[in-house]
PyMOL Python script that loads the backbone (N, CA, C, O; Angstrom):
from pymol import cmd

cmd.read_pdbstr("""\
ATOM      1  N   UNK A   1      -6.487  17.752  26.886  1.00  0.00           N
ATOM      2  CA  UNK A   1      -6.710  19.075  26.371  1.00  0.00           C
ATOM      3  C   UNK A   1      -6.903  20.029  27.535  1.00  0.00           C
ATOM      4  O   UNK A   1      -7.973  20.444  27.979  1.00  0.00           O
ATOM      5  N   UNK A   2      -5.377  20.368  28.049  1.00  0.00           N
ATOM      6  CA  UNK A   2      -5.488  21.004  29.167  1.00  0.00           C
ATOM      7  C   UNK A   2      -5.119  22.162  29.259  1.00  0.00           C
ATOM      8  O   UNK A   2      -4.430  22.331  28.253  1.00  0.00           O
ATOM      9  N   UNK A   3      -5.142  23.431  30.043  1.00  0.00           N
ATOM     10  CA  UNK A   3      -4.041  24.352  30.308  1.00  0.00           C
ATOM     11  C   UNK A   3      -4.909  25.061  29.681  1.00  0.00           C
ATOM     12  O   UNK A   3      -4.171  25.966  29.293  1.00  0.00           O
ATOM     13  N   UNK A   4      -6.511  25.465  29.075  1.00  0.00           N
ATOM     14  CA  UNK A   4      -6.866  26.756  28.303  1.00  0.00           C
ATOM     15  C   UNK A   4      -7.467  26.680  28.897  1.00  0.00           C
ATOM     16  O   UNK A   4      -7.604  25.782  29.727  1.00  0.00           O
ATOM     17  N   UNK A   5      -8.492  28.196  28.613  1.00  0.00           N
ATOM     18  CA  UNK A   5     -10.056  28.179  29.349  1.00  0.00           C
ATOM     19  C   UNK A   5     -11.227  27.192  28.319  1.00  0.00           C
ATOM     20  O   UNK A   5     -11.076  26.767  27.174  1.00  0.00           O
ATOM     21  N   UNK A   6     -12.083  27.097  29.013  1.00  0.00           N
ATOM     22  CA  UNK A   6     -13.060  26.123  28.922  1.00  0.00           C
ATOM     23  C   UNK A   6     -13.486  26.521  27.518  1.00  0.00           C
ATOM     24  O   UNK A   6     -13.280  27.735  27.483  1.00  0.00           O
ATOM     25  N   UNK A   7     -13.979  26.132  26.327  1.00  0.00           N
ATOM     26  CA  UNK A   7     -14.803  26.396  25.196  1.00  0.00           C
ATOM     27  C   UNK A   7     -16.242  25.791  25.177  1.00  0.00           C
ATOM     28  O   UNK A   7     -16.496  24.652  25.566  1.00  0.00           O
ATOM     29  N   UNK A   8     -17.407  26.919  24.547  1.00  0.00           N
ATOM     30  CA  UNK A   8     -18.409  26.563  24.097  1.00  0.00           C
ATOM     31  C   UNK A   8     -18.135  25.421  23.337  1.00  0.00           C
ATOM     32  O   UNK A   8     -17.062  25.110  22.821  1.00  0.00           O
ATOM     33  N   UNK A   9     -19.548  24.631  23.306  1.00  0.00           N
ATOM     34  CA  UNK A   9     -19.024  23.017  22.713  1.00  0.00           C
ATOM     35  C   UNK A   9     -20.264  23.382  21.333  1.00  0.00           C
ATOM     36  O   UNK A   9     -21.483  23.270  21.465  1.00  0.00           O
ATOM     37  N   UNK A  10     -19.582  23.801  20.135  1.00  0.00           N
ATOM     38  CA  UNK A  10     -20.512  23.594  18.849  1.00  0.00           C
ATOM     39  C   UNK A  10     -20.713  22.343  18.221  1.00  0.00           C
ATOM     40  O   UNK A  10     -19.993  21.369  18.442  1.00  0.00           O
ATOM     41  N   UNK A  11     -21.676  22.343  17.443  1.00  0.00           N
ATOM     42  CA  UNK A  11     -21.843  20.976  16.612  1.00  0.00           C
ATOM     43  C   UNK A  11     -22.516  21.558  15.101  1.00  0.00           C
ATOM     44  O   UNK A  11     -23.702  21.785  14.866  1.00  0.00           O
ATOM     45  N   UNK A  12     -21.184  21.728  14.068  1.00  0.00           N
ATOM     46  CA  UNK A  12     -22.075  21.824  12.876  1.00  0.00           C
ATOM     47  C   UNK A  12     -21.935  20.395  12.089  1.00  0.00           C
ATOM     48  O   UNK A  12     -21.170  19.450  12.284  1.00  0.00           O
ATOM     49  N   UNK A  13     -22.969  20.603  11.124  1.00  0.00           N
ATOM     50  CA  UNK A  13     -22.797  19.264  10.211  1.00  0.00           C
ATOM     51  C   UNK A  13     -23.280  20.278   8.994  1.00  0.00           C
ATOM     52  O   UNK A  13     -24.163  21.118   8.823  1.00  0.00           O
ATOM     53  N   UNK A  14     -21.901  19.557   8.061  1.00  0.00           N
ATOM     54  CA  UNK A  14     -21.411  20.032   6.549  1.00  0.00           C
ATOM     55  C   UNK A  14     -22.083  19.459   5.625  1.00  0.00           C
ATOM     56  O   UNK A  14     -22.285  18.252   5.494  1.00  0.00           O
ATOM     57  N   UNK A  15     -22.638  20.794   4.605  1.00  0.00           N
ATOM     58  CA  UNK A  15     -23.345  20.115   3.739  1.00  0.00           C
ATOM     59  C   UNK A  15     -22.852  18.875   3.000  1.00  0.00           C
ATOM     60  O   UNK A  15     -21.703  19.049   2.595  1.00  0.00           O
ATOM     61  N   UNK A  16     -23.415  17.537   2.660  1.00  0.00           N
ATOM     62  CA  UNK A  16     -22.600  16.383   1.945  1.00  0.00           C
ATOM     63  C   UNK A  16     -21.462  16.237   2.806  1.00  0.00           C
ATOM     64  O   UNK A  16     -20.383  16.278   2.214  1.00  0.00           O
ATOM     65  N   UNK A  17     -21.422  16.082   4.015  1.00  0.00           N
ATOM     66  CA  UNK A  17     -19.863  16.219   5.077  1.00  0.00           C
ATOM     67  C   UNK A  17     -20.228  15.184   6.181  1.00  0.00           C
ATOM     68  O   UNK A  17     -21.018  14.246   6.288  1.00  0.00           O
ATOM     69  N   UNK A  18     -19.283  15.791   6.955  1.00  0.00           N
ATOM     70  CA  UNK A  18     -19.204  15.564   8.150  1.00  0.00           C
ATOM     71  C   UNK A  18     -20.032  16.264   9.178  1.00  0.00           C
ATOM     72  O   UNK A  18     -20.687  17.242   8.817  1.00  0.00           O
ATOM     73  N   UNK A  19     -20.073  15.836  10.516  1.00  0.00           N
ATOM     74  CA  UNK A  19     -19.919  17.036  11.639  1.00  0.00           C
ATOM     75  C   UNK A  19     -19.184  17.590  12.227  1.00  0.00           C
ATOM     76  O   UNK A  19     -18.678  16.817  13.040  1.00  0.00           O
ATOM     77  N   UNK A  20     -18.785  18.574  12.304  1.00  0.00           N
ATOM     78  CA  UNK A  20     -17.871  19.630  12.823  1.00  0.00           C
ATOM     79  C   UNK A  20     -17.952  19.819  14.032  1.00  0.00           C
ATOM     80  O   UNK A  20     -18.571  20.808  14.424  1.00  0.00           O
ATOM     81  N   UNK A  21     -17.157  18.641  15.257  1.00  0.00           N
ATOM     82  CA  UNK A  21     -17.287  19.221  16.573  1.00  0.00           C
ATOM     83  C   UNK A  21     -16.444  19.951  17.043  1.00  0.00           C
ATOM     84  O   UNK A  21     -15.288  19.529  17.059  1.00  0.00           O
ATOM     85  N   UNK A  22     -16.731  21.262  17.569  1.00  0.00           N
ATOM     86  CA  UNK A  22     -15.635  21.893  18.709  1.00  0.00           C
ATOM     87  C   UNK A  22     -15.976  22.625  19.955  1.00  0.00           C
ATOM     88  O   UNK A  22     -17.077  23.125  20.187  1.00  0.00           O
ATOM     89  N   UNK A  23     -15.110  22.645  20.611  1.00  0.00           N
ATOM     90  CA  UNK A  23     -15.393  23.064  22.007  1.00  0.00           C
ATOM     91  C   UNK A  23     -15.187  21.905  22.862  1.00  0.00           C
ATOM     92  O   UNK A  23     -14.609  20.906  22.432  1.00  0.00           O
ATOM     93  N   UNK A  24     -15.790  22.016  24.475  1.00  0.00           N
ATOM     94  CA  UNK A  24     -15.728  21.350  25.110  1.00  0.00           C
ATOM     95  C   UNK A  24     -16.524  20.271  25.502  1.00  0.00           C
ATOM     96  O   UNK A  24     -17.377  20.452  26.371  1.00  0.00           O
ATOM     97  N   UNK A  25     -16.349  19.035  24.922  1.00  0.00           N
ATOM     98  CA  UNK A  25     -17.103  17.839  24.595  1.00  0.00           C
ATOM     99  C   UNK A  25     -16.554  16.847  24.866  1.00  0.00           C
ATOM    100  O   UNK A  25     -15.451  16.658  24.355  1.00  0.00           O
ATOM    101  N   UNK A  26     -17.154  15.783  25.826  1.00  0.00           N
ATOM    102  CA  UNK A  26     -16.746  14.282  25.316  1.00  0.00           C
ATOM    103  C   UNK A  26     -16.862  13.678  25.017  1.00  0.00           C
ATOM    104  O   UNK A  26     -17.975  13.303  25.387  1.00  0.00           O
ATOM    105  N   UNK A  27     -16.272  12.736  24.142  1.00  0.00           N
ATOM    106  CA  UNK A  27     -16.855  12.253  22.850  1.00  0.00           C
ATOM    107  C   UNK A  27     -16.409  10.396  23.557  1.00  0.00           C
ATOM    108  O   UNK A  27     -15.288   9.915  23.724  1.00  0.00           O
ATOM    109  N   UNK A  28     -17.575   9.856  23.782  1.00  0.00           N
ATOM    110  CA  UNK A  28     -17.738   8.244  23.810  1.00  0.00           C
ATOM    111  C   UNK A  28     -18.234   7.464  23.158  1.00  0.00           C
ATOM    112  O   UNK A  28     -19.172   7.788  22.429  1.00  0.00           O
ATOM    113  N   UNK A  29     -17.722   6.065  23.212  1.00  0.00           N
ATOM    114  CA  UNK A  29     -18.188   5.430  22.075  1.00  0.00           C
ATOM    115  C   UNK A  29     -19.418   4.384  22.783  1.00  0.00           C
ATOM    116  O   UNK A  29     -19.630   4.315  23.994  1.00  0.00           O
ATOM    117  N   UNK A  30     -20.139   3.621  21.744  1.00  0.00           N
ATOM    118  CA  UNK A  30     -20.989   2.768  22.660  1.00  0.00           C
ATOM    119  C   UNK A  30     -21.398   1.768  23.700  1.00  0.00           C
ATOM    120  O   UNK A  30     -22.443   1.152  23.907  1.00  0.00           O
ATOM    121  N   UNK A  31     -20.452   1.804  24.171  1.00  0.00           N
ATOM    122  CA  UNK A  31     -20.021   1.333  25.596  1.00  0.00           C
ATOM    123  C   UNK A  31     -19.816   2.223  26.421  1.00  0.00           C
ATOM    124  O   UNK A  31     -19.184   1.718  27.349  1.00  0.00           O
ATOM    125  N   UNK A  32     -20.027   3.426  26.623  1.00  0.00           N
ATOM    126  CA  UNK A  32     -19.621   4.400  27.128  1.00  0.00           C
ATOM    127  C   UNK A  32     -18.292   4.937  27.781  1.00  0.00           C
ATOM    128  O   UNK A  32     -18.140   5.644  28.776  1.00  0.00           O
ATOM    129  N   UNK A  33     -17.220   4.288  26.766  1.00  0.00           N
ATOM    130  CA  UNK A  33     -15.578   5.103  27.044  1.00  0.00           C
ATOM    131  C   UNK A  33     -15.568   5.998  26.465  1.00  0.00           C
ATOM    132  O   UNK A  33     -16.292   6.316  25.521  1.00  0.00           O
ATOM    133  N   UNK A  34     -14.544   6.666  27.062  1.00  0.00           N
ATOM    134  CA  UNK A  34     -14.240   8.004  25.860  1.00  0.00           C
ATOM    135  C   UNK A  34     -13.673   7.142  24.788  1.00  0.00           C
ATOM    136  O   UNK A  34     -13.269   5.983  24.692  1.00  0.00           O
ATOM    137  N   UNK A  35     -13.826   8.325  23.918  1.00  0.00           N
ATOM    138  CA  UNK A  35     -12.336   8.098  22.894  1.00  0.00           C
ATOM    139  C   UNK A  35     -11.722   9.568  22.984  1.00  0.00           C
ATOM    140  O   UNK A  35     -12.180  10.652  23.345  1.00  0.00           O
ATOM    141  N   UNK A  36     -10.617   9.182  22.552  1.00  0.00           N
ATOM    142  CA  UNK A  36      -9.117  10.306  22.511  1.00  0.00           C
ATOM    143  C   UNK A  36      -9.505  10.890  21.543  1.00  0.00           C
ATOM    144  O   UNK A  36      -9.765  10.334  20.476  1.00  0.00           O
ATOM    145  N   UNK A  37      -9.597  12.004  21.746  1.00  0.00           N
ATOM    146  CA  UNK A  37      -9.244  13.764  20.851  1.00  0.00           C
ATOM    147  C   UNK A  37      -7.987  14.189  20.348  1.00  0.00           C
ATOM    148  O   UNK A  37      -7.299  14.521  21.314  1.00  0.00           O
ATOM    149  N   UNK A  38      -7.364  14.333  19.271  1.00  0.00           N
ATOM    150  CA  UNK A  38      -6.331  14.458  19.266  1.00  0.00           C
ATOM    151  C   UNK A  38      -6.386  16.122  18.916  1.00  0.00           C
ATOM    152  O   UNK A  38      -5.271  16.526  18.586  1.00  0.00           O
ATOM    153  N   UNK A  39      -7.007  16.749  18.914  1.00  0.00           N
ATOM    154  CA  UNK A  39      -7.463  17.942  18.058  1.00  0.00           C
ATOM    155  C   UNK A  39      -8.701  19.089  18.915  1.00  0.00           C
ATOM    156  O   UNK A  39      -9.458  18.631  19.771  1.00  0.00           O
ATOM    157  N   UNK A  40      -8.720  20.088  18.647  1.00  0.00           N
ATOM    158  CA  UNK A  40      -9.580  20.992  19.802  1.00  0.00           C
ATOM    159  C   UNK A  40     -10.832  20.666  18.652  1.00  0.00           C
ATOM    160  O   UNK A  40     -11.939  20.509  19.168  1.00  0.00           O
ATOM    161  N   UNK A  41     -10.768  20.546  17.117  1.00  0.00           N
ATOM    162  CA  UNK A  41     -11.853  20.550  16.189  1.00  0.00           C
ATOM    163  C   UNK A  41     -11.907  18.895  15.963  1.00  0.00           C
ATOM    164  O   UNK A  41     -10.900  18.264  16.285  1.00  0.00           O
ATOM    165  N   UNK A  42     -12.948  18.241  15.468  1.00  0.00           N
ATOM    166  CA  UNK A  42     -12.907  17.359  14.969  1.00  0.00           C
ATOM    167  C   UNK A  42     -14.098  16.763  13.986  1.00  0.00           C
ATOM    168  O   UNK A  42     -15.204  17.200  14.304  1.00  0.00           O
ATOM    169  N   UNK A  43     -14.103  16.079  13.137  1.00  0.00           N
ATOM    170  CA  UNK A  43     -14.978  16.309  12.207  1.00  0.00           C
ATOM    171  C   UNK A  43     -15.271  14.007  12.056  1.00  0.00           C
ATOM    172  O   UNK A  43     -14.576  13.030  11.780  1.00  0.00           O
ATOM    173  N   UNK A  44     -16.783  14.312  12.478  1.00  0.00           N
ATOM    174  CA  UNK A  44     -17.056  12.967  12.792  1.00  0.00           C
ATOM    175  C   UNK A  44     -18.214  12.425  11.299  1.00  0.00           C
ATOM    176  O   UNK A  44     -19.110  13.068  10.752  1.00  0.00           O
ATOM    177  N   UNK A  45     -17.782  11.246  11.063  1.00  0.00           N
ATOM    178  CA  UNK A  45     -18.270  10.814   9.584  1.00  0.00           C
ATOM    179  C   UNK A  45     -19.972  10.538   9.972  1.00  0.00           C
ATOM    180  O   UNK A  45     -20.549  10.112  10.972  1.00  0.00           O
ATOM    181  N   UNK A  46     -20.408  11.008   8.661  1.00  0.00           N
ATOM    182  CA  UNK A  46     -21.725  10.931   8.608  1.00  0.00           C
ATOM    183  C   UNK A  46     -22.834   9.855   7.571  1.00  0.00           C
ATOM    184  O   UNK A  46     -24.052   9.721   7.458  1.00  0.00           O
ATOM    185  N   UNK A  47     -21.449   9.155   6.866  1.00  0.00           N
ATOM    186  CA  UNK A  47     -22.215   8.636   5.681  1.00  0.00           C
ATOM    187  C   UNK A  47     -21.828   7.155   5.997  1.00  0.00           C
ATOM    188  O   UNK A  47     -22.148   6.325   5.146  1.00  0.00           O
ATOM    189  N   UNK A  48     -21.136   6.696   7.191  1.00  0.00           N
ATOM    190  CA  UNK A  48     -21.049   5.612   7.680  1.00  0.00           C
ATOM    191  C   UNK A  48     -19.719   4.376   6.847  1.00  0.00           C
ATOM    192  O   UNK A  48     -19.550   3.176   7.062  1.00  0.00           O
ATOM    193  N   UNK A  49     -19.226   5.014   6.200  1.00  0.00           N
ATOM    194  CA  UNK A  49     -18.550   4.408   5.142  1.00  0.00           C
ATOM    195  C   UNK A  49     -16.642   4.806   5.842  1.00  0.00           C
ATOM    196  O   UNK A  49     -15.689   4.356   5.206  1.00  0.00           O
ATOM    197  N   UNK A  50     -16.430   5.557   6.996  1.00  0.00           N
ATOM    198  CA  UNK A  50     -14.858   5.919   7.035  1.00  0.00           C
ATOM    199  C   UNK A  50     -14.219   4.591   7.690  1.00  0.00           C
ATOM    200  O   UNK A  50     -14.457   3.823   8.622  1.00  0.00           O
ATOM    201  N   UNK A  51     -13.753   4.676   7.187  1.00  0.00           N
ATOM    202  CA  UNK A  51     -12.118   3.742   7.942  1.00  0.00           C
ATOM    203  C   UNK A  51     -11.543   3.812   9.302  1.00  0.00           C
ATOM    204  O   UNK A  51     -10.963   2.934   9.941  1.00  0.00           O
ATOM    205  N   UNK A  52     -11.847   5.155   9.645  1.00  0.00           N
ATOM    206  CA  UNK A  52     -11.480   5.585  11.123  1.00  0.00           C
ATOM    207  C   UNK A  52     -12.420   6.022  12.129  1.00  0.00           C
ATOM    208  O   UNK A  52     -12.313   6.797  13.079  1.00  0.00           O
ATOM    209  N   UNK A  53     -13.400   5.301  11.657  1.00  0.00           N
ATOM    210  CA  UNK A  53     -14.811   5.443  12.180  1.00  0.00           C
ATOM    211  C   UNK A  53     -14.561   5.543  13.858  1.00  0.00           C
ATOM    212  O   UNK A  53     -14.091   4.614  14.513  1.00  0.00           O
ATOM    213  N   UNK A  54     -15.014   6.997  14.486  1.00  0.00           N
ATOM    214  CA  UNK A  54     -16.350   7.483  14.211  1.00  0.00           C
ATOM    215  C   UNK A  54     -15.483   9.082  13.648  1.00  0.00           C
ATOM    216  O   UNK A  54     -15.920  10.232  13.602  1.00  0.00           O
ATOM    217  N   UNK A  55     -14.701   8.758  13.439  1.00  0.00           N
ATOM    218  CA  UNK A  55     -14.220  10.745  12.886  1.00  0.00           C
ATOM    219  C   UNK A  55     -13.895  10.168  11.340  1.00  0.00           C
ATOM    220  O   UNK A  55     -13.428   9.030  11.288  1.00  0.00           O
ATOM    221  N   UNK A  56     -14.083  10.781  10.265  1.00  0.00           N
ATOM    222  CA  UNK A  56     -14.544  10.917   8.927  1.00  0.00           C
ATOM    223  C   UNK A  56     -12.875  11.138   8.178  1.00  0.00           C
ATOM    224  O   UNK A  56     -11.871  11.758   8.529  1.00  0.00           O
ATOM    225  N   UNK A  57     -13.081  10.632   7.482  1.00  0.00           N
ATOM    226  CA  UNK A  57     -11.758  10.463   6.097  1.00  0.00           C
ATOM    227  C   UNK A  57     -11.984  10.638   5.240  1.00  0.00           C
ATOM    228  O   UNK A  57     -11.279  10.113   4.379  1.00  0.00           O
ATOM    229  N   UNK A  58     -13.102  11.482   4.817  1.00  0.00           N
ATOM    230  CA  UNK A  58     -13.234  11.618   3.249  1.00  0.00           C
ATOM    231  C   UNK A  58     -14.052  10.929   2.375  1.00  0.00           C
ATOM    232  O   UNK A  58     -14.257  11.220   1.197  1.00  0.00           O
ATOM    233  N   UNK A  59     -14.547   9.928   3.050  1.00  0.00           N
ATOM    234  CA  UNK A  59     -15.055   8.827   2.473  1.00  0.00           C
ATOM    235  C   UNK A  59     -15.792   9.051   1.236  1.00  0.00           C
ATOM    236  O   UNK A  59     -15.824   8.578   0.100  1.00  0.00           O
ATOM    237  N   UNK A  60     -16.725  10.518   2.322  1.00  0.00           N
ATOM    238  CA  UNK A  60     -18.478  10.625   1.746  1.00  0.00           C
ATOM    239  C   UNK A  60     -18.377  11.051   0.409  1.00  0.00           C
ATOM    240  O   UNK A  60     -19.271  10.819  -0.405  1.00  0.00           O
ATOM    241  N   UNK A  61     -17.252  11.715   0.104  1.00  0.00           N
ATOM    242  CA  UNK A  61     -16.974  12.221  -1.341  1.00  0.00           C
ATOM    243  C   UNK A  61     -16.852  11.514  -2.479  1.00  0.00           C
ATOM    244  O   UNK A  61     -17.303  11.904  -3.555  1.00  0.00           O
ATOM    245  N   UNK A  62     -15.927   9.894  -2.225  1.00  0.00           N
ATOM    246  CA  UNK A  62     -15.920   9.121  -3.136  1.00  0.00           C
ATOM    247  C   UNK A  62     -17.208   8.168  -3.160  1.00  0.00           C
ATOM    248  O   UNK A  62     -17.289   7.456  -4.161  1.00  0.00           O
ATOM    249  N   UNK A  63     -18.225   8.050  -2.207  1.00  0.00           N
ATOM    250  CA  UNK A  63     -19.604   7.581  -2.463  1.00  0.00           C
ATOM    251  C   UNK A  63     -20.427   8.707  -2.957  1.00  0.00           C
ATOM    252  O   UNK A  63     -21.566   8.354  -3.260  1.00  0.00           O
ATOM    253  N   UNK A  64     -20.222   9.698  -3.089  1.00  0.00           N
ATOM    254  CA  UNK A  64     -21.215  10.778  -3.141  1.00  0.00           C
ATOM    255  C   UNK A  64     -22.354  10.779  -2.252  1.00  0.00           C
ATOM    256  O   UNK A  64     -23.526  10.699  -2.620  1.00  0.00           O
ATOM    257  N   UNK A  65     -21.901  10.883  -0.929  1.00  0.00           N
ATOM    258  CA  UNK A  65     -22.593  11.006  -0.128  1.00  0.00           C
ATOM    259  C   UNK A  65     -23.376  12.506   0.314  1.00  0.00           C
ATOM    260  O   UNK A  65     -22.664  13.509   0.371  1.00  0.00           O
ATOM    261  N   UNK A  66     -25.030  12.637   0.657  1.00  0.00           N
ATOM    262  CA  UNK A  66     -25.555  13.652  -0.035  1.00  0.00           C
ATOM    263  C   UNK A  66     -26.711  13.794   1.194  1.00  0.00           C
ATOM    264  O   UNK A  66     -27.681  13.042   1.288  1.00  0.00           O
ATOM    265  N   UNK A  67     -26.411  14.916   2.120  1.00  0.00           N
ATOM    266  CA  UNK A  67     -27.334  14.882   2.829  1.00  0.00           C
ATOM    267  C   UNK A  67     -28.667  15.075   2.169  1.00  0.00           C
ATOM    268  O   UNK A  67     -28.691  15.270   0.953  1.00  0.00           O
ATOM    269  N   UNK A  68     -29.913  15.033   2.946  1.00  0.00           N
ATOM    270  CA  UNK A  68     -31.341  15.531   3.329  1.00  0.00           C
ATOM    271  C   UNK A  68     -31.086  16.978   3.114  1.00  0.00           C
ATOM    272  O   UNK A  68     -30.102  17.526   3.612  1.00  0.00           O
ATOM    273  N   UNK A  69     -32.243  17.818   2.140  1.00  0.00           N
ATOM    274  CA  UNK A  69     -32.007  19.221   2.563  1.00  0.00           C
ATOM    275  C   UNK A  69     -33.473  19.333   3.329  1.00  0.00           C
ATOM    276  O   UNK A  69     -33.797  20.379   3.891  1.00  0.00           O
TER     277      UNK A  69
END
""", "prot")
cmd.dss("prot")
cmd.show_as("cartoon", "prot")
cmd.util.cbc("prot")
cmd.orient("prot")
């Protein structure tokens, strides 16, 4: 993700969702590699249930997954 200027790195998390990362972040897994970004946004699962774990597929919807308010 090359060739732009640098972006603030946000982090929202969606009600009953995901988290919404964007900006300039790197995102590793627990071993400490990266993993590949394919996307400047990316939206990482929160209800522990995706398939493409650690970025989110929808899952939380067909568990009814339901944050904390």
């Amino acid at each position: 993700m090359t060739g732009r200027s640098p972006q603030p790195a946000t982090i929202e998390a969606c009600p009953n969702g995901p988290l919404l990362v964007r900006g300039d972040v790197e995102l590793v897994d627990a071993d400490g590699k990266p993993i590949e970004r394919h996307r400047r946004t990316v939206a990482l699962c929160r209800c522990g249930t995706s398939a493409i774990a650690p970025f989110c597929d929808g899952s939380h919807k067909a568990i009814g997954f339901v944050t904390p308010s």
